[in-house]
C-alpha positions as CSV (number, residue, x, y, z in Angstrom):
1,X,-96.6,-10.8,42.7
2,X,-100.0,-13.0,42.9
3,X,-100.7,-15.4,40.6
4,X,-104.2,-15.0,39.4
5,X,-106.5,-18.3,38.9
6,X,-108.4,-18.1,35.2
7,X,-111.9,-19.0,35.5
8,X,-112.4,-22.2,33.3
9,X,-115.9,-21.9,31.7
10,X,-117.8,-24.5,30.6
11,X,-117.3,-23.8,27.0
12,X,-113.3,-23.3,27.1
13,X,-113.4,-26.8,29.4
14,X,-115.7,-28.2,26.0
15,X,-113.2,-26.7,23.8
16,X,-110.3,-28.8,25.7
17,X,-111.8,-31.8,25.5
18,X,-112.5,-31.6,21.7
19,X,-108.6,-32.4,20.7
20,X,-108.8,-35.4,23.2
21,X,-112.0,-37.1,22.0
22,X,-110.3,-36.7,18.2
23,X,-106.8,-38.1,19.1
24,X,-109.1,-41.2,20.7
25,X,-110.8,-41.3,17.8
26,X,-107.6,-41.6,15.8
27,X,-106.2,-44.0,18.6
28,X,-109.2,-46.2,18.0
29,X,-108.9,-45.7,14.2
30,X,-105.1,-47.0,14.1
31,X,-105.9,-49.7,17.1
32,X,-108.4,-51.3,15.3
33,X,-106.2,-51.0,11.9
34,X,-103.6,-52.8,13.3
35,X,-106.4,-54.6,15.0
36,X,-106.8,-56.1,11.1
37,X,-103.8,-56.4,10.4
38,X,-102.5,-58.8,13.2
39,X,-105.4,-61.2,13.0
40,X,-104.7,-61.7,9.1
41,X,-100.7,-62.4,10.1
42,X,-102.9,-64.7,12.6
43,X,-101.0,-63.1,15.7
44,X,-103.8,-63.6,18.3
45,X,-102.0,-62.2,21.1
46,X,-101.2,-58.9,19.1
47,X,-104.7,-58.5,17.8
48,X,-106.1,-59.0,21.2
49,X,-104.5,-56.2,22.4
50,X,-104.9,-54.2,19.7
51,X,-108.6,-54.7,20.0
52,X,-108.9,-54.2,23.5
53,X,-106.5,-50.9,22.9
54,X,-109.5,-50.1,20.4
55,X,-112.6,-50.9,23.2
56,X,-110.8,-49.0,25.6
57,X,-109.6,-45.8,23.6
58,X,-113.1,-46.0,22.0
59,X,-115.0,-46.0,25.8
60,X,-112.7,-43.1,26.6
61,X,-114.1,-41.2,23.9
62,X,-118.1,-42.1,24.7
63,X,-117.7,-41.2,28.6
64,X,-115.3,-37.6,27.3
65,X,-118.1,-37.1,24.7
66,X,-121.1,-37.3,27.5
67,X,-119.1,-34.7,29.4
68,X,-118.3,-32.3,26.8
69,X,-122.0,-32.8,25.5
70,X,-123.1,-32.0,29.1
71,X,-121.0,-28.5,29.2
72,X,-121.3,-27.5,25.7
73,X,-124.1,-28.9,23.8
74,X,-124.2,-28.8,20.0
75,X,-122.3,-26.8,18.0
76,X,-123.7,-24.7,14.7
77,X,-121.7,-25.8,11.9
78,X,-120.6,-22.8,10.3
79,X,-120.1,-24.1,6.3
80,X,-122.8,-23.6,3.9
81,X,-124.4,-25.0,0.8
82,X,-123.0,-28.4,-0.5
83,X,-119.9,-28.4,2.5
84,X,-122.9,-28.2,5.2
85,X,-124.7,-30.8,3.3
86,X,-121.8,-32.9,3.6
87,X,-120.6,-32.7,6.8
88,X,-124.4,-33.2,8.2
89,X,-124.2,-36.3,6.1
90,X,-120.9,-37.9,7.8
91,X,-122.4,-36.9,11.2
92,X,-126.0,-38.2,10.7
93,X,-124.2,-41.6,9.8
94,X,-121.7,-41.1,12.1
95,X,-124.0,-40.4,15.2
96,X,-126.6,-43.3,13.8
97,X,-124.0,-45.8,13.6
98,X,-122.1,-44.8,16.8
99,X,-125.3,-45.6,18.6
100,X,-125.3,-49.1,16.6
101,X,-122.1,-50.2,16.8
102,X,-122.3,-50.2,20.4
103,X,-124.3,-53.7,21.4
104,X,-122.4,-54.7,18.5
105,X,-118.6,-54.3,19.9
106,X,-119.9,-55.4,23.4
107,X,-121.5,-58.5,21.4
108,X,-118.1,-59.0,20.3
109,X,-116.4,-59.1,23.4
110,X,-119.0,-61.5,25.0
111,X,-118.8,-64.4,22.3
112,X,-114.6,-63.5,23.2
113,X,-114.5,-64.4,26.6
114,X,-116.9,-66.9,26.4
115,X,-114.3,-69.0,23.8
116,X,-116.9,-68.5,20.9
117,X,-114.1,-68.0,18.3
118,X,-116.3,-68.8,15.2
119,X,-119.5,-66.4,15.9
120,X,-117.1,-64.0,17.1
121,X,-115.4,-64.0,13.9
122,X,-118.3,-64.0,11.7
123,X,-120.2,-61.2,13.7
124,X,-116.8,-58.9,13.6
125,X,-117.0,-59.5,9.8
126,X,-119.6,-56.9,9.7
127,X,-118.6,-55.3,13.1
128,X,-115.5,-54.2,12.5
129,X,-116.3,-52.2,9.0
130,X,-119.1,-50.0,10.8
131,X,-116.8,-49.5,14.0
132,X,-114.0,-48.3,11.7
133,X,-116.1,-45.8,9.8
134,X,-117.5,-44.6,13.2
135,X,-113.9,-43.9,14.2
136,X,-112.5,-42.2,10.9
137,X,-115.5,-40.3,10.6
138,X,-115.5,-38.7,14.1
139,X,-111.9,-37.5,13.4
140,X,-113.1,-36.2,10.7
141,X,-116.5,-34.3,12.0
142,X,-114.1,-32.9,14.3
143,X,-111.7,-31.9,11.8
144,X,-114.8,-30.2,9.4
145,X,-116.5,-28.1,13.1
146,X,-113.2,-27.5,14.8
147,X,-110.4,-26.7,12.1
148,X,-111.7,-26.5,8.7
149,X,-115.0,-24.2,9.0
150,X,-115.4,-23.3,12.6
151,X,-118.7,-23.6,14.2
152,X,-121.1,-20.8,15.9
């Protein structure tokens, strides 16, 4: 008996890497939680790591996004009426602040290595909130096309 090779297409290789972009998305989303929550306990070290757990997790998705973009495209949202309106509302901010946050994060690392504590804190006050929505609401753009309505 010969085993047979499946073809992978572009689409079903897309497909595949839709699960892994959302569980980096939630990655980043509980990183950068606990992120929060161990600079507040003011456990540096712990933060840090968190933090850099979120950067990394976070990069992950951006290059895994490029590639499925590059196979697949965009996908038609297959909701209608008021559950359309809403989910192109979470992506249009989702995509617009994406793009943002960005310059933003890498900002933040910069004043970081460069022992700027105090702008680096002050910056991630705003930071942090738009990076955190950029993470929850990929999760759940992927939850709305993939799971809950389908796309075309």
């Amino acid at each position: 008996m010969g085993l047979t090779k499946a073809k992978m297409t572009p689409r079903a290789l897309g497909d595949l890497l839709a699960p892994v972009n959302a569980t980096l998305n939630l990655a980043s989303t509980l990183l950068l939680l606990g992120g929060l929550w161990f600079i507040r306990k003011r456990e540096v070290r712990r933060h840090r790591t968190a933090m850099t757990g979120a950067l990394v997790s976070s990069g992950l998705f951006l290059l895994f996004y490029v590639v499925r973009f590059s196979l697949t495209g965009t996908h038609r949202f297959a909701g209608e009426g008021t559950a359309r309106l809403f989910y192109l509302g979470i992506l249009f901010s989702h995509m617009t602040l994406a793009v943002l946050i960005v310059p933003l994060v890498l900002r933040l690392v910069l004043l970081i290595r460069t022992s700027r504590f105090h702008a680096h804190a002050r910056l991630a006050r705003w930071t942090y909130p738009l990076w955190l929505y950029v993470s929850v609401t990929g999760l759940l753009v992927y939850l709305l096309l993939y799971h809950v309505y389908g796309y075309v």
